[in-house]
Each structure stands twice: as structure tokens, then as C-alpha cells.
N, C-alpha and C positions, 0 to 999 in steps of 0.2 A: 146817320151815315158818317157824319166828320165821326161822332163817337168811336165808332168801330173802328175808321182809319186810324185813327188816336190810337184807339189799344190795340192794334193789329202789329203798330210798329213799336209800341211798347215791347210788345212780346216777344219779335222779333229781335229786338235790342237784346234783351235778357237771356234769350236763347244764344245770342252770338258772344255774351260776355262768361255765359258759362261754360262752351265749348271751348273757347280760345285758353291755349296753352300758355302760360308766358315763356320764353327764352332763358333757360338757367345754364350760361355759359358758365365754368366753371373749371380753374387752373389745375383741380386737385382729381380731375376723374377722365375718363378714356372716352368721353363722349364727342361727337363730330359739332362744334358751335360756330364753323365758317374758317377762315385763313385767321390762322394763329398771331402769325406777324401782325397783320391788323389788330388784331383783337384784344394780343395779349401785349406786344410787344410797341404798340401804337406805330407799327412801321411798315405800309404794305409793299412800297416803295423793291422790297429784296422778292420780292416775287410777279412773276418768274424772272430768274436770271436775264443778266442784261447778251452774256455771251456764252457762247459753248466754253466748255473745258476743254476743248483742243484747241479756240481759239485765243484762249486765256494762253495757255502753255505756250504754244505758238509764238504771242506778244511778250514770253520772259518776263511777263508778271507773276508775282508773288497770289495765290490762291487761298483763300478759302470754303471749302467746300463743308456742306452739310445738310446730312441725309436726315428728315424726318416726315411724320405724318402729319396731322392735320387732329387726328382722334387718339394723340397719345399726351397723358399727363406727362410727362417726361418730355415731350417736342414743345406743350404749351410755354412747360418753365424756362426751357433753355431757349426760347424766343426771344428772350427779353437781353442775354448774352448775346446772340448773334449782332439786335440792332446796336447794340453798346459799345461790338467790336465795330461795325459802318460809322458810327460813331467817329473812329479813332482813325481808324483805319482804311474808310471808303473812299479816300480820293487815289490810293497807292495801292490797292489790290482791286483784285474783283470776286465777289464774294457771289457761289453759285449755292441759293437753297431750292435743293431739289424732293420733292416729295418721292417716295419710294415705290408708291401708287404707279408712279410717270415713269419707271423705268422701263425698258423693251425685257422681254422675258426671253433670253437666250442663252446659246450652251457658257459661249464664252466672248470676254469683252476688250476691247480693244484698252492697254493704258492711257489713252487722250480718252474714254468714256465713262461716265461719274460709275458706271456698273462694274466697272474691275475692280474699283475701290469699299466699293458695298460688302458689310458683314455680314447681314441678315437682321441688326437691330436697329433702333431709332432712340434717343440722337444719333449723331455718328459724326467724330468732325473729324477734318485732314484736312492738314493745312501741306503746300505745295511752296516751295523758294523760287526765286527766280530763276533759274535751272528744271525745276520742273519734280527737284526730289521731294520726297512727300519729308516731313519736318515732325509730323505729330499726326497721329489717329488713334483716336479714344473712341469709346463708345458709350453712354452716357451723357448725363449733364453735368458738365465740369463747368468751373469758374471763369470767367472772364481773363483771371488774372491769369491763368495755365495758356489761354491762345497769346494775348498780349505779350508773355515771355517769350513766346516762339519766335511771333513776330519783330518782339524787339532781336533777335537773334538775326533773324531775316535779312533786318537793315541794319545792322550795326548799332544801333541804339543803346546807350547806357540801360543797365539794370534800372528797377523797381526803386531799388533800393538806394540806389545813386544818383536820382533823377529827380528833376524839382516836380513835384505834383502840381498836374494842370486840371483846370475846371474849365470849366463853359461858362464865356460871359451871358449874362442875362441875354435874351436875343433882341435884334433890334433892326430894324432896318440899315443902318448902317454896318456895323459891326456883327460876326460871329467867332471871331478866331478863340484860339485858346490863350488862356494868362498864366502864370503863377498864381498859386492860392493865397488868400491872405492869411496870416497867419496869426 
């Protein structure tokens, strides 16, 4: 009797290790592998928005918006931009990434609604001034370096080109701010 329960669960075993699929999440294809930001971006923290985009505008904060899905190789890569701009940028905007999934399907959209801003593609970024005019919207994966311009625009902020490069001190319980590089 124990025999058979022996190799009953044996069998079982092997039948459950040949069915099971493994998880091949993967940056380079259109398949659906869970919330991007997580996954790809190590940042799940940008989803969902912390505020509407009328209540963004509303507070004369500076905005970054951006439109993607979940199952696009294109939204995967430029995940990893978005948390890089929160990075720099999250304590002095509010950054809304809104899946295009989530949109309401209607004729037409209010300007305080991410859907008047919407092309039809993914990514899709706009970035918003403190006034509320739109500053940049592309559609694709652009570089880090093309929103950070905007934004140094935004705030007055010295050029790329002008400006001491900052890193991230190691983190630590004490300390995270940013330094001068050493050089």
C-alpha cells in the first residue's frame, strides 16, 4: 500500500513538472508578462497614477504623462526611461503612466483628460509646464536625455552641457541625495 502511495505521488510529481510552463518574460517581444514598471523597470511605485491630470494641471505642476501598454515591446523598453526620469524628477512633477487599455472610449475628450492627448500609439510621452502647455509629445521610445531637456527647460535649469553631472550616492540609511561625480 505505502508502495503505490510512493509511486502515485511520484507520478503525480512528473506529470505536474511536465505540464508547467515556465514564465518567459521578455523585453524584446509583444507578449503580456504582468506590469512593465515592475518587471522591467524595477519600479511599480508609477502605477497607477498618484493623481488625475486635471488635478495635476489644476496644482500648476509640471506633468509628465505617458501612454503605453503592458504587451508592447516598445512600452517594455521605454519603462525603464520613465523610472529614470522619477528618478530625477519625482519629487517636482507628477508623472501620470496610464495604460491605453484604461482609457473610456468616447467621441471626444476633455483637455484636463489623458484621452485628448492620445495618438493612437504606445509609447507616447507629453510632457505639460507649469501653465499646463504641452512642452513635448513624441510617440515612441525616446531617450531619457530628450524629456530631461524639456524639463530642464521647464525649471530653468542650466543645459546638459553646462551642468555638473550628478550620480546617486550608494544608498544608505542615512543619506540618498545627489553629489558631483568624481572624476
Amino acid at each position: 500500500m505505502f508502495n503505490r502511495l510512493v509511486l502515485a505521488f511520484v507520478a503525480l510529481v512528473m506529470l505536474c513538472l511536465t505540464i508547467a510552463q515556465p514564465a518567459w518574460a521578455s523585453l524584446d517581444d509583444d507578449r503580456f508578462d504582468g506590469d512593465i514598471f515592475a518587471l522591467y523597470a524595477g519600479n511599480g511605485s508609477l502605477v497607477p497614477p498618484k493623481v488625475t491630470l486635471a488635478d495635476a494641471l489644476n496644482q500648476k505642476k509640471p506633468v509628465l504623462l505617458v501612454f503605453y501598454t503592458d504587451d508592447s515591446s516598445d512600452s517594455k523598453q521605454f519603462a525603464n526611461v520613465v523610472s529614470q526620469t522619477q528618478a530625477f524628477y519625482g519629487r517636482v512633477i507628477d508623472i501620470l503612466a496610464i495604460r491605453v487599455d484604461s482609457l473610456p472610449i468616447k467621441e471626444k475628450f476633455d483637455p484636463k483628460e489623458p484621452g485628448y492627448y492620445y495618438k493612437g500609439f504606445v509609447p507616447q510621452t507629453v510632457v505639460f509646464d507649469q501653465a499646463g502647455k504641452v512642452r513635448l509629445n513624441e510617440i515612441g521610445v525616446i531617450p531619457y536625455e530628450k524629456i530631461d531637456d524639456e524639463f530642464r527647460k521647464v525649471f530653468d535649469l542650466l543645459p546638459r552641457s553646462k551642468s555638473v553631472i550628478l550620480k546617486r550616492r550608494p544608498v544608505n540609511e542615512i543619506n540618498s541625495e545627489l553629489v558631483p561625480q568624481a572624476k
